[in-house]
N, C-alpha and C positions, 0 to 999 in steps of 0.2 A: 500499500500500500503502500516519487516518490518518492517523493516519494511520500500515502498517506501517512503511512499504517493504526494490561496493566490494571490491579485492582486494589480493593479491599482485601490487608491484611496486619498482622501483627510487627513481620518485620521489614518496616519504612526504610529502615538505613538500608536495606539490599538493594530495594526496586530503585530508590534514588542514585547509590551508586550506579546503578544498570544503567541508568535512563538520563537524567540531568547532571548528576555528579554535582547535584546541590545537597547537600545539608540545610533541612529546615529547619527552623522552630516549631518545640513541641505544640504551639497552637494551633501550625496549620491541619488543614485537611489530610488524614492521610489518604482520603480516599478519593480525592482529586488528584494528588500528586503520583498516587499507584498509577493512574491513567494516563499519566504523561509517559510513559516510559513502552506504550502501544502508540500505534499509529494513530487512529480515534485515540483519547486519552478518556478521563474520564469527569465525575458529575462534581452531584452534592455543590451546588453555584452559591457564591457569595451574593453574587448579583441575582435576581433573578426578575426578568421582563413580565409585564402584563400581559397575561394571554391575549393573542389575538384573532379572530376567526379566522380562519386557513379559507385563501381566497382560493378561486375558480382559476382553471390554468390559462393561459394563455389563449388567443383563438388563432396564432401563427405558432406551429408545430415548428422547430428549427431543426429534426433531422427530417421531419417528413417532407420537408420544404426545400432538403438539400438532394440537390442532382447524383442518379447513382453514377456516374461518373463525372470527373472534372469536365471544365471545357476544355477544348483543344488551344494548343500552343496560341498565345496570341487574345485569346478571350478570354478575357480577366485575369489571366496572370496564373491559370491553371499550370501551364505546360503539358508535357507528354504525359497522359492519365494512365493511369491504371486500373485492368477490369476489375470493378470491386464488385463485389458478390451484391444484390440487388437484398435491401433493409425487408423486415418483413411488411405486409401489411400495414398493423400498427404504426410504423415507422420508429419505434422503439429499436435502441440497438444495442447487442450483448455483449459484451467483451471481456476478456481477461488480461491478465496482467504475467507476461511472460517473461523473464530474466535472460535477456538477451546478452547479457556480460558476464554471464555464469558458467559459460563454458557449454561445450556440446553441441548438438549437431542442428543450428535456426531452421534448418528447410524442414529437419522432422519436427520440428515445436510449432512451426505456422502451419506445416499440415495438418498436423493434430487439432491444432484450433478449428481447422476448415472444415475435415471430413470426419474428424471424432465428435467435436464439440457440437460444428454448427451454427458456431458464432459468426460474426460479421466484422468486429472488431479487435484489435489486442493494443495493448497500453505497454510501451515501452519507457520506464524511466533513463533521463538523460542526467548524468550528473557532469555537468558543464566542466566543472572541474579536471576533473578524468580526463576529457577531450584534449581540450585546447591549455595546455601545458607553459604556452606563452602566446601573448598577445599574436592572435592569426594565425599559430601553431597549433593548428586540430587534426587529431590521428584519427581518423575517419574508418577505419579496417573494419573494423566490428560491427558497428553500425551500419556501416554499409550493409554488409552481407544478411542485419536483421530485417533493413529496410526490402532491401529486393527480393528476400524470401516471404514478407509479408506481399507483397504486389505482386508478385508471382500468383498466391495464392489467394488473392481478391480481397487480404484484408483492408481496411480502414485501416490505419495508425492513428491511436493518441500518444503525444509524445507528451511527457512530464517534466519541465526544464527545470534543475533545483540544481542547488549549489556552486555558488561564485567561483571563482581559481584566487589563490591566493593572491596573486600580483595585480587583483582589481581592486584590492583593501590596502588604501596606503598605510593605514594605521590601524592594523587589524585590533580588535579587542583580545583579550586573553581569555582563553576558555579551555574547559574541558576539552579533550578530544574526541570530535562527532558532532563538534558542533557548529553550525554554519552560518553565515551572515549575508545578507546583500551585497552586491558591487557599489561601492563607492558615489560611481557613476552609473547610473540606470542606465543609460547609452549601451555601454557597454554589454549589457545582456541582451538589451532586444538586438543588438549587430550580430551575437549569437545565434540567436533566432532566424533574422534575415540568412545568414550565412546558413544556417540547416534547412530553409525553405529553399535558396540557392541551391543547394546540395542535393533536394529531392524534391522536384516539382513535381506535382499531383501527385504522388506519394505521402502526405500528411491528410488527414483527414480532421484530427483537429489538437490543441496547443494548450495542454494547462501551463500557467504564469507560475510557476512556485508552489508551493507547498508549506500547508500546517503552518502560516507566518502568525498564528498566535503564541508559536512558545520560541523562548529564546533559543531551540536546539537547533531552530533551525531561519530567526533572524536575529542574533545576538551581536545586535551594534550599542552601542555608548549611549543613544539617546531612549532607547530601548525598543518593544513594538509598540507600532504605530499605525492604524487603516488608513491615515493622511498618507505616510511615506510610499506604503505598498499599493496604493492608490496613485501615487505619481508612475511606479515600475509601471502598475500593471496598464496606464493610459502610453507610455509609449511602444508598451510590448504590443497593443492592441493594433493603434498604428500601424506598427510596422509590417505584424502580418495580416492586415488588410490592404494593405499595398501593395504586398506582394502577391498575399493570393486573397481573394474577400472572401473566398467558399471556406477556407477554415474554420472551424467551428474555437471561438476563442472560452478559454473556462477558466473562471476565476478560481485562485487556488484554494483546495479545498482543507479547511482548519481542522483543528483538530479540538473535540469535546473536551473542554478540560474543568468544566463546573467550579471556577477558580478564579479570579481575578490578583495574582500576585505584582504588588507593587508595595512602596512606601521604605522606611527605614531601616527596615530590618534587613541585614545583609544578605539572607536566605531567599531575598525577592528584592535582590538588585541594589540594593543601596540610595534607592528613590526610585529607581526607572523602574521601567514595565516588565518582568522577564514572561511572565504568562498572564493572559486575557480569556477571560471565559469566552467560548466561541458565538455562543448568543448576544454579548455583548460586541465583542469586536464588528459582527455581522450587521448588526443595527450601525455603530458608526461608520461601516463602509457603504453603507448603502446614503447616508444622511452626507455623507461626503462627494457620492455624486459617481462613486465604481460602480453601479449597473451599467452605466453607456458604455464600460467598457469590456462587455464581457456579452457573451451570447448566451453562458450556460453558468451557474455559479457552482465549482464543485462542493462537494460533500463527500466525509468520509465515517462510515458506518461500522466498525468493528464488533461482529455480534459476539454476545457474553452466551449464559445459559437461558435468556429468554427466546420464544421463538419471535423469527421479527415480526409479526404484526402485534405484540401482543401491547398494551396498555403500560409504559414501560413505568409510569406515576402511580398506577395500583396494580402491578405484578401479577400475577395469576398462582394460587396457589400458596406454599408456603415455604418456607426455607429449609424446612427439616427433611435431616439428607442430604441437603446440596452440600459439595463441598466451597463453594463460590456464595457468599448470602448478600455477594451487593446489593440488586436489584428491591431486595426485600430490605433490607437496613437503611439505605439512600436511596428511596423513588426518585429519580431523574430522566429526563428527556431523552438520553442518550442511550438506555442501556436498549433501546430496541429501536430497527431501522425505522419502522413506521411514525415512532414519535419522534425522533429524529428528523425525517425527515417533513412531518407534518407542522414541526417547532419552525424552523427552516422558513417552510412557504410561509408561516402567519406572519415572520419579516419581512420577506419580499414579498408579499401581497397583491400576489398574481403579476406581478411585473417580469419574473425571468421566472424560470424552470431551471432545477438542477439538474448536474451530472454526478453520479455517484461512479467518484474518480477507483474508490475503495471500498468494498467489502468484503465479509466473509465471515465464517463460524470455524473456530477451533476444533480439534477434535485431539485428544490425545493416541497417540502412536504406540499400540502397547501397552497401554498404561503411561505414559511416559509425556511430560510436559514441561518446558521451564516454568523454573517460578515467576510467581507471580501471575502465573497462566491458570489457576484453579478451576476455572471454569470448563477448563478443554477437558478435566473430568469429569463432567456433568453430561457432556457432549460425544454422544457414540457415534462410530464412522456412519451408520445410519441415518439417524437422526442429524449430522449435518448436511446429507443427502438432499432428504426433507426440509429442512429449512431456508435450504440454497434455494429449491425449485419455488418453497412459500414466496421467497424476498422477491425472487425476480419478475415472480405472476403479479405480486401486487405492488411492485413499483411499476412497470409496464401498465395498471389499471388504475394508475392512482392521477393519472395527468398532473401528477408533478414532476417527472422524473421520466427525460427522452435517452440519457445514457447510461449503464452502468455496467463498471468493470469488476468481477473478479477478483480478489486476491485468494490465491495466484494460483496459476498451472503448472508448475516447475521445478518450484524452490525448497520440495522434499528432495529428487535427485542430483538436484547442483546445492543444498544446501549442506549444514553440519549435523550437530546430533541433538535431536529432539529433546534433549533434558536444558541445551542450551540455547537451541536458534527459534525462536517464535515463529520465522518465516517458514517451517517445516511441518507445523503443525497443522499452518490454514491449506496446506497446500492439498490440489488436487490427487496429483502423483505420488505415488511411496517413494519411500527412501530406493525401496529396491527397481524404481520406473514403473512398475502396471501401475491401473487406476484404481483409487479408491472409491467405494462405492457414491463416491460425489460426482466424481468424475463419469461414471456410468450416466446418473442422473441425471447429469447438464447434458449429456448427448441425448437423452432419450424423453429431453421434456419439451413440450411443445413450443411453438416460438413465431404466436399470431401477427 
């Protein structure tokens, strides 16, 4: 999840080491801060907004509105297109998130997408960094060969642009390691962008701006975060690729749940700045700041716990006795399930955009076998994350909020590490040992109107 991608437990000092490599004060949340150290992070808000009725979607569909293939060279800035598999119906589109820099063989991973899954979409994270080594120094190998095996085999690409190169921070902040910040100069990332549009014409299908910039792990500058700042990024990234090509589908980056607003004195939240923003809040001042014009699609990142996702994530279903995970039930919050999640979301943007859920997916333990701070993935058998996959993706497809959603992930059990340590292993599709787990069956074999 990206890149998107923690909970309620007794021992705080671990999951903070794992995840921000802050030390709090005993006052805060542990059970916001557990959630930071996942992709969605988590609840229990300091802040918390006035409901609002969850508006009507939109009456212009933006994928059902987008041509199934580009225009040709010359008309609008498509270039040479690519056969892309034709969107269902609906115009709802499926995608997964596939570890194109993990090693192994791209033509069998985008086939798989094509003719196992069924999907129409895959969601490649880019980390800028990695690339471009120095200023116009971009090692293009790998990506290459993920991109032309996706258009070979009709997919769409979302590509996910995160992480500056160090030589765009003249005066980098000090941080833990893992953690990332903006380019100094905004400029400089959308000429990124521009240069990977340059690179693959009508081969992008659409451009999330960044990722999760409510926690400092991943915009940890001096003045802290900000929906003004990322709001200046995300208007010249928009720009630039509407210039170049207007049919990409632009998506703002999608935050991360964190039920937290840390700022003020305490060194453990910055020393005055912002280091984390609950995402309900942040969302509200990006949109009062004037970021919907720049975005077609606003992402969102879902990480499901032990609920299933439609269910009432503010009155839980059931009871906690037996779970090994009792967030849900101790901290009723908006995020621990996609539908309130996502339903929280629209009553912000109040039918003015539709999101893309850049991120999701349900855990499942491997064996028995999960890191910590994952308790939930014991609650969750290979089955029932099955089931819960095929639930999310019927009813965000039926929810007319929600025209795209990715996956996490198809891959990152056989390119990942060992399940008691890598989280990326336990959402994953594929075994450690390559077959498919029974999720993986399920996404091939569920309907897709």
């Amino acid at each position: 999840m990206s890149q998107p991608p923690s909970r309620l437990c007794s021992n705080l000092s671990l999951f903070i080491g794992l995840w921000l490599g802050l030390t709090l004060v005993a006052g805060l949340s542990v059970f916001a801060l557990v959630y930071w150290m996942m992709a969605p992070a988590s609840r229990n808000p300091v802040a918390t907004l006035a409901p609002a009725a969850t508006a009507p979607p939109p009456t212009v569909s933006l994928l059902t509105a987008l041509p199934a293939t580009l225009p040709p060279e010359g008309a609008g800035g498509g270039g040479p297109a690519c056969n892309w598999l034709d969107l269902p119906a609906s115009g709802f589109g499926y995608g997964v998130q596939s570890h194109v820099f993990g090693g192994g063989d791209n033509a069998y991973w985008m086939t798989m997408v094509r003719d196992k899954l069924h999907f129409q979409w895959v969601k490649i994270q880019v980390r800028w960094k990695d690339l471009e080594l120095a200023p116009g120094q971009i090692f293009w190998d790998v990506l290459d060969g993920g991109m032309n095996e996706a258009c070979n085999n009709g997919l769409r690409v979302m590509l996910s642009v995160v992480a500056a190169p160090d030589w765009s921070n003249a005066n980098p902040l000090p941080a833990p390691e893992g953690q990332e910040a903006p380019p100094d100069d905004y400029q400089t990332y959308a000429n990124f962008i521009a240069a990977l549009i340059d690179r693959y014409p009508g081969k992008i299908g659409a451009i999330e701006v960044w990722n999760e910039m409510n926690l400092e792990r991943e915009w940890n500058t001096a003045a802290g975060i900000s929906p003004v700042e990322y709001t200046k990024m995300l208007a010249l990234a928009y720009t630039t690729i509407k210039s170049k090509d207007a049919n990409i589908i632009v998506i703002a980056g999608a935050l991360s749940p964190t039920g937290i607003n840390c700022a003020g004195t305490y060194p453990a939240c910055g020393g005055g700045r912002t280091i984390v923003m609950d995402d309900a809040t942040y969302l509200t001042q990006f949109v009062q700041e004037g970021g919907l014009q720049y975005a077609d699609c606003i992402g969102t990142h879902s990480n499901g716990t032990n609920l299933p996702p439609t269910a009432d994530a503010l009155n839980p279903p059931g009871t906690a006795e037996g779970k090994a995970f009792t967030g849900p039930w101790n901290n009723p919050h908006y995020s621990w399930s996609l539908k309130s999640q996502v339903e929280k979301y629209a009553s912000i943007l109040n039918g003015q955009k539709q999101q893309c859920v850049t991120e999701f997916g349900y855990a499942s333990a491997v064996n028995g076998v999960y890191p910590a701070g994952y308790e939930f993935a014991a609650d969750i058998n290979e089955q029932q994350q099955a089931e819960y996959l095929v639930e999310a993706f019927n009813w965000m497809r039926d929810s007319g909020q929600v025209k795209l959603a990715f996956l996490f992930n198809l891959n990152y059990g056989p390119l990942g590490g060992d399940p008691a340590s890598d989280d990326n292993v336990v959402f994953s599709l594929l075994a450690k040992e390559g077959f498919g787990r029974p999720a993986f069956e399920a996404m091939g074999a569920m309907e897709k109107p």
